[in-house]
C-alpha positions, -999 to +999 in steps of 0.1 A: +035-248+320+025-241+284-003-218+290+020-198+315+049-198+287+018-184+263+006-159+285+041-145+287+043-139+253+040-100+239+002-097+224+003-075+190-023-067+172-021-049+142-053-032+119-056-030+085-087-028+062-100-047+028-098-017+007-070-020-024-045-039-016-022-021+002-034-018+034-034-056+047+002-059+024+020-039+052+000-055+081+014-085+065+051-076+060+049-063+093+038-092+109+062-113+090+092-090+103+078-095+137+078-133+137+112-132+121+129-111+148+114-117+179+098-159+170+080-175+197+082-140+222+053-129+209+022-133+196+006-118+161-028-114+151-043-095+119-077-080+124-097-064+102-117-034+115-136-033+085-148-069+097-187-071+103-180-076+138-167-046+143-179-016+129-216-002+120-230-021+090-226+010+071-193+013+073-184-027+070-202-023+030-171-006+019-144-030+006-180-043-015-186-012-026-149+001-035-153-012-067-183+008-076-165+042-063-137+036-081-160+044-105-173+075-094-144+089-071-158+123-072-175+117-042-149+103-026-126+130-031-150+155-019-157+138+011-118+136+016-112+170+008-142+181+034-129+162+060-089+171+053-079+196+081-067+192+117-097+208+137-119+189+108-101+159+119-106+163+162-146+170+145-148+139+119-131+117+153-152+134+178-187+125+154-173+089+147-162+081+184-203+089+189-213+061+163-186+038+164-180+033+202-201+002+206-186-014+181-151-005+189-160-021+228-171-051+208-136-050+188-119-047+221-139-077+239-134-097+205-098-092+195-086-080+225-099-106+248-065-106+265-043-081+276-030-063+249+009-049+252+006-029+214-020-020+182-004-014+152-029+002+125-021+003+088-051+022+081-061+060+085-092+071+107-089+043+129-057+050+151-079+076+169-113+058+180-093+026+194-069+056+215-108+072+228-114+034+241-082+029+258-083+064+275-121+056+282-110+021+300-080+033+312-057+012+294-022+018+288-013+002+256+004+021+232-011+024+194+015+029+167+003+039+129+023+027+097+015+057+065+010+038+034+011+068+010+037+092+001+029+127+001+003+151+020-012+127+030-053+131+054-052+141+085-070+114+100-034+094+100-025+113+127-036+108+162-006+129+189-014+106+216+003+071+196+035+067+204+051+061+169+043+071+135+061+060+107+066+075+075+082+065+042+091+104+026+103+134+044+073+147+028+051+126+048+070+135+080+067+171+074+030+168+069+021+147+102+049+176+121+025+199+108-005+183+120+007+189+156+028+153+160+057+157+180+088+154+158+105+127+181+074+103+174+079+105+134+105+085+119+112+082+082+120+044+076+106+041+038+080+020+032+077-018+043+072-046+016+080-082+012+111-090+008+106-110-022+105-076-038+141-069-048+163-061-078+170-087-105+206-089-119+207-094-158+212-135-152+182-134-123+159-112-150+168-137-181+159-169-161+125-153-146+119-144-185+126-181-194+102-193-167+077-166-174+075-174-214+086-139-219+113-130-249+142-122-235+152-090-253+118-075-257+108-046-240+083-058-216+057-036-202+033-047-174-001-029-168-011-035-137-049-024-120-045-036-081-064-061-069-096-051-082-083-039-119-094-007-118-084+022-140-090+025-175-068-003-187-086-020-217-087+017-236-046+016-221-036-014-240-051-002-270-033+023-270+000+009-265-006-017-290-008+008-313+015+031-307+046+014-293+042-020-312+076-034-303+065-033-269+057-067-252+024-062-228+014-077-201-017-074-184-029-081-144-063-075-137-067-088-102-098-101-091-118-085-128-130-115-145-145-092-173-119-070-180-095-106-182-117-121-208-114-082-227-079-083-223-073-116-238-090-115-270-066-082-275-037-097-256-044-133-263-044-149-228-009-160-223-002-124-217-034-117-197-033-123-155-059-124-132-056-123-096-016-140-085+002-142-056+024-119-044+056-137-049+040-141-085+039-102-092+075-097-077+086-122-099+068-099-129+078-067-112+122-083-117+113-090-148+098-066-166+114-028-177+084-004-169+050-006-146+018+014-160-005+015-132-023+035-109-007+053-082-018+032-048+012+037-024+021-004-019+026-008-054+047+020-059+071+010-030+070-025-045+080-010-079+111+010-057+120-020-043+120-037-077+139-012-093+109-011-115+105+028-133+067+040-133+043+052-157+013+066-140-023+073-160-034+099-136-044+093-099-086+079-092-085+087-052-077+120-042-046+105-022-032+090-051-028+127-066+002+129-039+017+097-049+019+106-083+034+138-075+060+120-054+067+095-087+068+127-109+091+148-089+112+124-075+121+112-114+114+080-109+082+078-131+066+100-156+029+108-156+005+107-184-024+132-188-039+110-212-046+073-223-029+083-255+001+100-238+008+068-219+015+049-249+038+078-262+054+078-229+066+037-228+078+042-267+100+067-251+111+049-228+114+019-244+137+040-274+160+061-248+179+035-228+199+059-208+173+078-194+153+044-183+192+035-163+189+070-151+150+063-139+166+032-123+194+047-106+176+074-091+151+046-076+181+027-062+187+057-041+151+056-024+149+022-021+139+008+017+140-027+015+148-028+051+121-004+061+100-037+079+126-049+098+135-016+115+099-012+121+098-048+140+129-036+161+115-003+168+081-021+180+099-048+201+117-019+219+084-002+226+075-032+243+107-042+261+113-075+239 
């Protein structure tokens, strides 16, 4: 009886891959939102399709090597920009269907050893080799893809044979529409994060400074890198200590055990973090006044959610260049063309009041913190749950 009441469950599998952060931090929410509204109906699995398992050893060095381009994302940009286009995009799928096809069959006999009712994929170039295998097999399973950046963003997020994409901006939905997605498959929900990221009130913001060994009238200021503390954030701090020294800094460096031990000896360590949780950086995102950081689409929608106002140090990925755009023109961040401006930018901030309420306000008005949860009920209609 058991295995028949498991067999009747929905089977959802949703992609993501270890590059950043971001990626597997929506597959996650998403999955979490699933569980939530729908319990013991269905059945959730993760995969990664960068996973060794599953795709051409090649391709599964990347999440080693991301750190390395981050250094040199001139190539990557290039290779983004060449590949940008939608006839480069039928190409770039057409070429990577040829050497990616056995190892999508082995994805499909590993993962999807049992009938499969939906993918979800949180990742771009992807959506389009698993829909090849399907139509190849004849399978009928609908593939749904979840944007996780905020303005033009590449083609290859855009397949017009899945049967839902959503989009946080009106931006992005514009963009897939003009990428030949029919308009009725597109829908603008904002962008899903964990619920733990949420406004503080003024009592909620003192007691996480009291736990967090933070003054409590200080203008705190975190600088954050992602996972992998990348950016220029040593030369950053610097900078701010030196030019906005009634500033209280806090520093996350993710997994970078060099750039920590950097950080600290200008810092001292109680305000230096390495890698934490993620109900540890929502409690520093209620906490704090203003984020420097990169512009990687989860942390800006955790920032929104947070009601946390942005300063951006340029973009290092050519899709970040929309993100930051979105931040600038949106008002809900300023962007600084140098390390030296960013500094200038948080004293400003830090010295005008009204403008940083007016910053908050206007991300109060694109905040989504629903946008997982009307994903899941989307989804479970989909699949008749």
């Amino acid at each position: 009886m058991n295995a028949i009441k498991k067999l009747d469950k929905k089977n959802v599998i949703i992609l993501y891959a270890r590059v950043g952060g971001g990626h597997y931090s929506v597959a996650k929410t998403i999955e979490v939102a699933l569980r939530k509204q729908y319990g013991n109906k269905l059945s959730c699995t993760l995969v990664d399709i960068l996973d060794a398992r599953y795709t051409p050893p090649s391709i599964a060095k990347l999440p080693k090597l991301y750190p390395k381009i981050s250094k040199v994302p001139e190539i990557y940009n290039l290779l983004y920009r060449l590949t940008d286009g939608r006839v480069r995009n039928r190409l770039i799928t057409s070429f990577n269907w040829l050497y990616t096809k056995d190892n999508i069959a082995k994805f499909a006999d590993n993962a999807l050893d049992r009938p499969v009712d939906l993918v979800v994929t949180t990742f771009a170039f992807v959506g389009g080799l698993v829909l090849n295998h399907f139509e190849k097999t004849d399978q009928q399973t609908p593939l749904v893809t979840v944007v996780t950046d905020w303005g033009k963003v590449h083609s290859a997020w855009y397949d017009p044979r899945m049967a839902y994409c959503f989009v946080p901006t009106k931006q992005v939905y514009d963009n897939a529409v003009e990428q030949g997605i029919d308009p009725s498959r597109v829908i603008i929900v904002g962008y899903p994060t964990s619920s733990l990221f949420v406004p503080a009130s003024d009592k909620q913001r003192k007691q996480l400074r009291e736990k967090l060994n933070w003054p409590e009238n200080d203008f705190v200021t975190l600088l954050m890198g992602g996972e992998l503390g990348i950016g220029e954030m040593l030369a950053v701090a610097r900078k701010v200590r030196q030019r906005a020294s009634d500033v209280f800094l806090v520093a996350g460096c993710g997994k970078n055990e060099v750039l920590k031990r950097k950080l600290s000896k200008l810092l001292g360590s109680s305000q230096v973090l390495g890698f934490v949780s993620q109900s540890k950086v929502a409690e520093l995102y209620r906490a704090a006044d203003v984020l420097i950081t990169k512009s990687g689409g989860a942390t800006i929608a955790e920032a929104i959610n947070s009601q946390l106002p942005i300063v951006t140090d340029d973009y290092t990925f050519e899709q970040e260049k929309a993100n930051t755009d979105y931040i600038v023109n949106e008002g809900i961040g300023v962007k600084a063309d140098s390390i030296r401006a960013v500094a200038d930018l948080v004293e400003d901030l830090r010295s005008n009041p009204d403008k940083l309420a007016e910053m908050r306000q206007k991300i109060r008005d694109l905040s989504h913190p629903e946008a997982a949860e009307i994903i899941a009920k989307r989804l479970g209609k989909l699949i008749e749950l």
